[in-house]
N, C-alpha and C positions, 0 to 999 in steps of 0.2 A: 167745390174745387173742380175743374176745368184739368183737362187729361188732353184733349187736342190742340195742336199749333196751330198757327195761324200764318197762314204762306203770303209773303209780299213778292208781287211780280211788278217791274219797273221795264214797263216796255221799252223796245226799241225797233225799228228797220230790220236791224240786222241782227241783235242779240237781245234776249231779255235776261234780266238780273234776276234771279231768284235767290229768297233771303226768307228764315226761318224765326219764329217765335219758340221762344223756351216754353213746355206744357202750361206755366202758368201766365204764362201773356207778359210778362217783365219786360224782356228783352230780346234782341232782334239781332241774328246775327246772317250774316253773307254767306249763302248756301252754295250757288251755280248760275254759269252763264251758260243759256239755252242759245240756238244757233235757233234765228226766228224761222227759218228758210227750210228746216231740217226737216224730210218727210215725218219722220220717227217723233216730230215735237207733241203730236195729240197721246201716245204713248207715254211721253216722257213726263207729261203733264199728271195722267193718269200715276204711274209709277211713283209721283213727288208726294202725291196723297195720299196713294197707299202706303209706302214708306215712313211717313211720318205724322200717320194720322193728323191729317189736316183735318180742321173741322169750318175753318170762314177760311176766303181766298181772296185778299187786298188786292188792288190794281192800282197803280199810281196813273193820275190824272194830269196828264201835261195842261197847265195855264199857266200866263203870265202873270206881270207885278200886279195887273189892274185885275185878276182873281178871273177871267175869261178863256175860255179854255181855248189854244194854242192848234196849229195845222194838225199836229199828231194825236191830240185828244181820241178824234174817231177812230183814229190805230188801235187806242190803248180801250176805248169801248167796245171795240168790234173783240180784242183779242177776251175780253173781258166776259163777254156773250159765249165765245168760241169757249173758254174755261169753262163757266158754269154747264156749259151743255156734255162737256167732255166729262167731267168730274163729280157732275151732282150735286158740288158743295156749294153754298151760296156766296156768293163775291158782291163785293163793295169796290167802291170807285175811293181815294183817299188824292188828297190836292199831292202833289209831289215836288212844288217849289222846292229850289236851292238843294232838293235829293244830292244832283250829280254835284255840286259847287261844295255841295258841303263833304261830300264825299271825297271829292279831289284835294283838295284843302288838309282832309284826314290823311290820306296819302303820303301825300308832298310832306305833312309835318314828320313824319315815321319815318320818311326817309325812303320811300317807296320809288325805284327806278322807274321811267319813263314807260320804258317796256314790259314792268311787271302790272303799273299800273291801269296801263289799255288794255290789260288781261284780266284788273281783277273790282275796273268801275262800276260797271253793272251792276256787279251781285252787293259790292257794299253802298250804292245808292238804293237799292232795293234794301237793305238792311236800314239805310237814314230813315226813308220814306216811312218804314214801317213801326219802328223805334216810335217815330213822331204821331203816327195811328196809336200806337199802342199807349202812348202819352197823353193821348189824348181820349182816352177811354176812361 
């Protein structure tokens, strides 16, 4: 039996999602949205794992329908490099199709305002992406 989570990060530009695994790998839920831009994010990254003893570190992989990885890929690689080097812990690349769609979609059905939920896509796309890692495990 397995005691560490499993931290999914759903890059972005401007914010990344971060979304946690229950100690037993189950389930995934919307943790925090990190400001990409934020001096303090190598810190904050550090902090997520010791916090919650991470033990793997998911990165969602932007590509499209045809399975080809998309302009921001190298975003989500590079930040993906920049984690493992920060944290020690070893990180994976996971496809992250339909993450945000599917995430929005969850939103809008709960009844989620406009405003609450450009505050709160990130972290539960990062929670989709990761669900669908851990499902597929």
């Amino acid at each position: 039996m397995t005691l560490g989570r499993i931290m999914g990060l759903d890059y972005g530009t401007r914010r990344i999602g971060v979304a946690m695994s229950d100690p037993l790998h189950l389930t995934a839920q919307p943790h925090a949205v990190l400001d990409a831009e934020s001096k303090q994010l190598s810190s904050e990254f550090r902090r997520l794992v010791d916090d919650n003893e991470v033990e793997l570190i998911v990165v969602g992989l932007p590509v499209n329908l045809s399975g080809e990885e998309t302009t921001s890929a190298g975003g989500a690689r590079r930040l993906a490099a920049r984690v493992a080097e920060i944290t020690g812990c070893p990180v994976e690349m996971a496809d992250e199709r339909f993450s945000t769609k599917t995430a929005e979609q969850t939103l809008i059905g709960a009844n989620v305002r406009r405003r609450r939920r450009k505050q709160v896509i990130d972290k539960v796309a990062a929670a989709v992406m990761l669900q669908t890692f851990l499902d597929g495990r």
